[in-house]
C-alpha positions as CSV (number, residue, x, y, z in Angstrom):
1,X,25.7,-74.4,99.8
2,X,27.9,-71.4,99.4
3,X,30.2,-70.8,96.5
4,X,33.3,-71.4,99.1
5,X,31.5,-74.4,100.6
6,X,31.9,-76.1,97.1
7,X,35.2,-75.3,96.4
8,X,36.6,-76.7,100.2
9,X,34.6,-79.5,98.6
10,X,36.1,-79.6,95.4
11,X,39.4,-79.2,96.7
12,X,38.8,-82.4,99.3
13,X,37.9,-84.2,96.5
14,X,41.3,-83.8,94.4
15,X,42.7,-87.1,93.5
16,X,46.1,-86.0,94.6
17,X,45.0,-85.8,98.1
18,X,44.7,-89.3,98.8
19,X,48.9,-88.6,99.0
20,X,48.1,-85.8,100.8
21,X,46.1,-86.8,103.5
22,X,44.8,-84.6,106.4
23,X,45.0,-81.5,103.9
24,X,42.7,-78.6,104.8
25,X,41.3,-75.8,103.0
26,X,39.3,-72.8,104.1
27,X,38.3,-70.2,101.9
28,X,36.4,-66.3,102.2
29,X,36.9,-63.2,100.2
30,X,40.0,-63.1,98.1
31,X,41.5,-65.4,101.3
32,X,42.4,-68.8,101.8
33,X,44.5,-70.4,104.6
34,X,45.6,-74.4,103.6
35,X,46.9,-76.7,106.3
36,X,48.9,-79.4,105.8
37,X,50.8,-82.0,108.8
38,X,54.1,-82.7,108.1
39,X,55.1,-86.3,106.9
40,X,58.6,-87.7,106.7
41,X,57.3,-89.2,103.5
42,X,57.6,-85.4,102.4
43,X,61.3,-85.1,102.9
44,X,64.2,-85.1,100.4
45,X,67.6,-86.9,101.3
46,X,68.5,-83.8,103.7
47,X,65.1,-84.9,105.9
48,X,63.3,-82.1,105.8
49,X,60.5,-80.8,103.5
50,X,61.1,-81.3,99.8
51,X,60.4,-78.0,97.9
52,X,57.4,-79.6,95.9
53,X,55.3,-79.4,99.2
54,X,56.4,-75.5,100.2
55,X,55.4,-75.6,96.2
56,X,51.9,-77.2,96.8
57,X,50.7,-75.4,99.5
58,X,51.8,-71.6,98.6
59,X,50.2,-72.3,95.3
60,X,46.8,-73.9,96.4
61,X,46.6,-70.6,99.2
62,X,47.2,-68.1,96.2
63,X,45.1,-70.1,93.8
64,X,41.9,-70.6,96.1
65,X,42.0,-66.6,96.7
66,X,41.5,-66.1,93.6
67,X,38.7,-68.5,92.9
68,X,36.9,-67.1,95.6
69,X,35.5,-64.9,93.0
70,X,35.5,-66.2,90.3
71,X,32.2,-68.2,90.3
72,X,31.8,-69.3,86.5
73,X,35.1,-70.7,85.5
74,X,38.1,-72.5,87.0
75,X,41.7,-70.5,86.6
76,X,45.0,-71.8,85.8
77,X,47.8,-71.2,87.6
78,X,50.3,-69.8,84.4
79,X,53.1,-68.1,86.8
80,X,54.2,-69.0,90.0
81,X,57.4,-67.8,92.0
82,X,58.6,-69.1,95.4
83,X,61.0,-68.7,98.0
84,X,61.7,-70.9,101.1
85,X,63.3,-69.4,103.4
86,X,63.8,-72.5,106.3
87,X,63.8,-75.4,106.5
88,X,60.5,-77.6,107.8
89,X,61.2,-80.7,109.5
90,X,57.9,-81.6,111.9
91,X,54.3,-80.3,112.8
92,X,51.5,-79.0,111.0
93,X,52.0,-75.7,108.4
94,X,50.1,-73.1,107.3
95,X,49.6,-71.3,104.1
96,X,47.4,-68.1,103.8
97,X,46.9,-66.5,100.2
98,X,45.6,-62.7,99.5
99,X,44.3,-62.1,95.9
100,X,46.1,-58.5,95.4
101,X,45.0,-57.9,91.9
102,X,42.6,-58.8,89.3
103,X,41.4,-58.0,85.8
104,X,38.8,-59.7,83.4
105,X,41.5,-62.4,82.7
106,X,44.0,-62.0,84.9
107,X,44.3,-62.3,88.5
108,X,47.3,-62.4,91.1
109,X,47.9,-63.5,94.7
110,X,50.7,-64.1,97.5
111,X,50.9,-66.4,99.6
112,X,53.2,-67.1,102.7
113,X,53.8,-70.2,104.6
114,X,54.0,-70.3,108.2
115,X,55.4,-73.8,110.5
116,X,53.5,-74.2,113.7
117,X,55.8,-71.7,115.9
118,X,54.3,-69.1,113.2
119,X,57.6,-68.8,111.6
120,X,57.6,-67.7,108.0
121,X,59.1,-70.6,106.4
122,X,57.9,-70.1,102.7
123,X,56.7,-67.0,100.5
124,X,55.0,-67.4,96.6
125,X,53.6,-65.0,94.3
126,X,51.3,-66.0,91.0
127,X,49.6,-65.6,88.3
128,X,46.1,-67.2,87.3
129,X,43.6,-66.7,84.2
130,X,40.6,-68.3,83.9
131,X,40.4,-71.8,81.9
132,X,37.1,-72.7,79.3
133,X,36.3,-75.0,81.8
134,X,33.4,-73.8,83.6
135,X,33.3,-74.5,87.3
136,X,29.2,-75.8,86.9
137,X,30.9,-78.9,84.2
138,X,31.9,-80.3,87.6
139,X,30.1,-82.9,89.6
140,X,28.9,-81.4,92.7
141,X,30.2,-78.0,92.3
């Protein structure tokens, strides 16, 4: 199994996707695309996709770039910027992160989040550094 094999696997795994079900992650070199169908259980009052989800998803693409290198510890997500820029009321969405800088310690990505039609809807920007925990402490890393 390949180092992004185990962390699609890892990230199926995550106890907060039993709320977000259908969730999809695919990961290669400094890329990762996440896909996610739309709920109405995901709306605010205004019905249409509360910000936590734009949130979610620009952060997981961003993140999961980044770990696609790093192969010995996890990273922490310790800034993470976002704009949404329309709103999202149906269909399945896509975000796709780009690692565009890293250090020893530091790494950054952007992501951007596109609704079915492949309009922009979402775009983030982060900051990660690797945690102590090393990714082999995990059960079936």
């Amino acid at each position: 199994m390949t180092h992004f094999d185990r962390l699609i696997k890892m990230y199926a795994k995550a106890p907060i996707h039993t709320f977000y079900k259908d969730i999809t992650l695919e990961v290669t070199d400094k890329e990762s695309t996440v896909t996610l169908p739309i709920r109405p259980d995901f709306f605010h009052g205004g019905m249409s996709t509360h910000g936590s989800v734009y949130f979610k998803l620009l952060d997981d693409a961003a993140y999961f770039a980044c770990q696609s290198v790093i192969e010995d510890y996890f990273i922490v997500t310790t800034n993470f910027n976002i704009s949404l820029l329309r709103p999202i009321t149906k269909g399945t969405v896509t975000a796709i992160g780009k690692m565009d800088f890293n250090s020893q310690q530091l790494f950054t990505a952007a992501a951007e989040l596109f609704d079915e039609r492949g309009r922009l809807c979402g775009k983030g920007q982060g900051q990660f550094m690797k945690s102590k925990l090393s990714l082999s402490a995990v059960e079936d890393y």
